[in-house]
N, C-alpha and C positions, 0 to 999 in steps of 0.2 A: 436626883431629887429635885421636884419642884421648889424654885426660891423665886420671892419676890424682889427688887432691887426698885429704889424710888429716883429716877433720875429725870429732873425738873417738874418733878412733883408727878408724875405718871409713873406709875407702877408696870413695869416689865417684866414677865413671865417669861424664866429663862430654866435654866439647869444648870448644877453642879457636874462638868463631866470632868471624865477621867481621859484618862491616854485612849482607853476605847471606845469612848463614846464621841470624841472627838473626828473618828475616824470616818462620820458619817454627818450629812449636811444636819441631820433630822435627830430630833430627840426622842425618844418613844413616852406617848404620855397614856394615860387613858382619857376617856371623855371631858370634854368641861362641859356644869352647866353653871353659868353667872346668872345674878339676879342683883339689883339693884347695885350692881358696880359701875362707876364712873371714872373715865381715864385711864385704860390700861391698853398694855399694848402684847399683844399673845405670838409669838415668834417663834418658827424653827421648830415647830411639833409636827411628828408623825402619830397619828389618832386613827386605828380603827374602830369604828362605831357599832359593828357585831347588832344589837337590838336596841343601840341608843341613837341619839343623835351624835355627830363628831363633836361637836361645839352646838351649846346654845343659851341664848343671850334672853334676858328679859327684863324689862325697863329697865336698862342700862343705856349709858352714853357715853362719846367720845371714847370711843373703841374702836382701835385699829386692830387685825388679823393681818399673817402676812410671814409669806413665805412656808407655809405651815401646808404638810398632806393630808389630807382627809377623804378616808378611803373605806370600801367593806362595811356596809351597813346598809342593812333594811331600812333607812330612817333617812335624817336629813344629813346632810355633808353640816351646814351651819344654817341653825333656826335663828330668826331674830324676829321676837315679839317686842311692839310696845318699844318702839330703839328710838334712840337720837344720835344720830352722826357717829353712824360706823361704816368706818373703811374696811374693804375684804381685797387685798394687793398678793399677785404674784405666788396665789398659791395653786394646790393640783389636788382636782375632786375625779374620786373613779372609784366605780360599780356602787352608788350611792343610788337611794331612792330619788332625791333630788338635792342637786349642787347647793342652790342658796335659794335659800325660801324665806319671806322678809313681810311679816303681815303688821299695818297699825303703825307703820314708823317712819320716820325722816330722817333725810340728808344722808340717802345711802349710798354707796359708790363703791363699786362691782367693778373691779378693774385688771388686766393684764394678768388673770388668772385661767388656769387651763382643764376642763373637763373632760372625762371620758364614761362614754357607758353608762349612762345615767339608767336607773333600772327600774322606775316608777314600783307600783303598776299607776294606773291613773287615779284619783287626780292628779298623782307624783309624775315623778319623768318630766322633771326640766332643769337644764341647768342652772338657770335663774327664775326666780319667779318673783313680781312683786305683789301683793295682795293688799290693796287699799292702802296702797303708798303713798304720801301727797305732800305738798309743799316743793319748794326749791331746794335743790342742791343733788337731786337722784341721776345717778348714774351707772348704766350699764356699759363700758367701754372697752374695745380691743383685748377682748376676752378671746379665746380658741375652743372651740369644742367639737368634738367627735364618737359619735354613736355606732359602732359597729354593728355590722347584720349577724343576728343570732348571739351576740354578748351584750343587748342591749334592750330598754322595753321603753324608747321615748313617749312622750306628747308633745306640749311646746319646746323647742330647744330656749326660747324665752318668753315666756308671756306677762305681759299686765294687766292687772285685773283690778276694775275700779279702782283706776289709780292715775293721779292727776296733780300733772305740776302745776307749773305758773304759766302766765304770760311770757313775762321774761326771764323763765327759768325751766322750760320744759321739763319733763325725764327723758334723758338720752341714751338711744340704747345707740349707739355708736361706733363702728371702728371695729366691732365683731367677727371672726371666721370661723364657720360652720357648715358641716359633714356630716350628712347621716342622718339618717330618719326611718320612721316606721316602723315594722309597717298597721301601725294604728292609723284609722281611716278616717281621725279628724284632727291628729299629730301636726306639725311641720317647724316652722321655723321662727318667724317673729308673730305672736300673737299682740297683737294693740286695740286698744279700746275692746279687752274680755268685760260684757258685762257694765260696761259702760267707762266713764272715766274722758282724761282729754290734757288738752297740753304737753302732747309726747313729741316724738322726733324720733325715726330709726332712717340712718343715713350713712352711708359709704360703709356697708357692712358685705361680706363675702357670704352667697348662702349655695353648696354643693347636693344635690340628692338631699333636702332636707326634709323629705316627706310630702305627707301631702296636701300641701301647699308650700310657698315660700315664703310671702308677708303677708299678714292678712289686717284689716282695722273691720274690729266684727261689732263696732260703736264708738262712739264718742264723738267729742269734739274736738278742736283744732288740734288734729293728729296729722303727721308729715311722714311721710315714706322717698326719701330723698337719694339719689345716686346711689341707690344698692347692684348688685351683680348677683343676680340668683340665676342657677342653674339645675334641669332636673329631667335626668332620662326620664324613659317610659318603666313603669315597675307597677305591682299588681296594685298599689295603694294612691299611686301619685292621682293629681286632679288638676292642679293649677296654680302660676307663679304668684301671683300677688289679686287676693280679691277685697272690695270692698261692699260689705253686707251686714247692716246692721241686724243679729240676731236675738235684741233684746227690747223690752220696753222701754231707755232708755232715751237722750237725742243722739242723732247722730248729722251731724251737721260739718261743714266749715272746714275741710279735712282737703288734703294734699297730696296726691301721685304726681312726682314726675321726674324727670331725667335717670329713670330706671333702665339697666341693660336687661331682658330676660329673654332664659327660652329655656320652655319648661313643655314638657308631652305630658299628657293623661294616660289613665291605665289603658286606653285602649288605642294609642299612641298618637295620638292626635295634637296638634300643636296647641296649648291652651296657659299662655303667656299670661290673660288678665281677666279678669272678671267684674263686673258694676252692676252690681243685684238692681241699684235703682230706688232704693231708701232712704239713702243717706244726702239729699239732695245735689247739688253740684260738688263734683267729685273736683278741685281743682289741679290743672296742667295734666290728667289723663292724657290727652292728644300728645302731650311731652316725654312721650316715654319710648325706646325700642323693645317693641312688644316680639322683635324677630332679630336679636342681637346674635350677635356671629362670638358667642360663647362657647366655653365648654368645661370638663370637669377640672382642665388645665390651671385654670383660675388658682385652684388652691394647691400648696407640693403632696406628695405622695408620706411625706413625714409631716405632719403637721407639731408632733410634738417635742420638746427636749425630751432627752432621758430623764425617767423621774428613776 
């Protein structure tokens, strides 16, 4: 049985177990959805979502999630509409329409959690998505995700979409490893400036077969693509590791490639490591990249995940 417990004034959603419910990390709950809750903290649930969402959140704040499975559903793993300062820590999303999907809200922070098999169909199929995020304090970090071929129906494995930090507070998508893509023919792996947006950062992230492409900034402004390692055989969908191409009305301006390792084939195996459509005006530190790095799919181990 679900029970509330107020300790320092936040409320903790926990359960009553017994000897056998003990015997297992996970609680079995069914769905939550909050609406104008502040302060709580949602721990140690196992939630299949069947036709709902697993969790979801709307104008609520200071929420933590954490440690919690969210798994089997057509829908979202955790929606958050309209949020202020939730944390999503250390949990496991799989065969979900999409992991975490976050439109309208600040100070989010995506962290040290693990996805698999994200099952769209599109616009869905990402493990993270932000939509019209903005402000200081967002973050996507040292998160794991992996797509299998034929148990999975990706797009972006994280994309941002008109969404815009600060100056001195970018959104970070950071410290990420990621497997698998496809084979949608406009899928891949870091989407940046979807649609416009700016003051982002995706840096020292791990990207294997992530589709096709590996980072892309498709607009904005001062957006950084910094020391990532992306990797990407030849496969019927692939195209190219990292491109810059503004495909909106939007600016796109003021924006950053460099000290990237890649080597990435096109479908028709051809080496095709970068791209510079040539809209976005100076691309900076382009010339700063290994567009022919001595990679491979080694980068990432052959188990990426714990036991769930």
């Amino acid at each position: 049985m679900l029970r509330c417990y107020l300790l320092l004034g936040i409320c903790v959603i926990s359960v009553n177990c017994n000897s056998t419910a003990q015997k297992s990390k996970y609680s079995i709950s069914h769905p939550l959805k909050l609406s104008g809750i502040n302060s709580k903290v949602i721990s140690d649930l196992d939630i299949t979502g069947d036709t709902s969402n697993c969790i979801s959140l709307n104008q609520c704040s200071n929420i933590t999630i954490q440690n919690c499975r969210l798994r089997n559903s057509a829908k979202i793993g955790i929606n958050i509409l309209n949020c202020k300062n939730i944390k999503i820590i250390n949990c496991y999303f799989e065969q979900v329409a999409t992991g975490v999907y976050v439109f309208k809200s600040q100070q989010v922070n995506v962290r040290q959690n693990q996805f698999k098999n994200m099952q769209g169909p599109f616009p869905r199929g990402q493990m993270v998505q932000f939509d019209e995020v903005t402000g200081a304090g967002n973050k996507i970090s040292d998160n794991i995700g992996e797509n299998l071929p034929g148990k999975s129906l990706p797009e972006d494995a994280i994309n941002l979409y008109k969404t815009t930090g600060t100056a001195t507070s970018p959104v970070e998508v950071i410290g990420n490893r990621i497997r698998g893509g496809g084979p949608s023919k406009t899928g891949g792996g870091i989407m940046l400036g979807d649609n416009g947006g700016g003051f982002s950062i995706a840096k020292n992230n791990i990207l294997v077969d992530p589709g096709q492409y590996g980072i892309a900034i498709a607009g904005g402004t001062h957006i950084s693509v910094i020391n990532n390692n992306i990797y990407g055989r030849r496969q019927p969908f692939t195209n190219v590791g990292i491109y810059v191409w503004n495909q909106h009305t939007s600016a796109c301006a003021l924006n950053v490639v460099q000290g990237n390792l890649v080597n990435f084939k096109s479908a028709d195996g051809a080496s095709n490591p970068g791209w510079n459509q040539g809209n976005c005006g100076k691309v900076y530190g382009w010339e700063n990249n290994d567009w022919n790095a001595p990679i491979n799919a080694s980068m990432l181990p052959k188990q990426l995940f714990a036991v769930q």
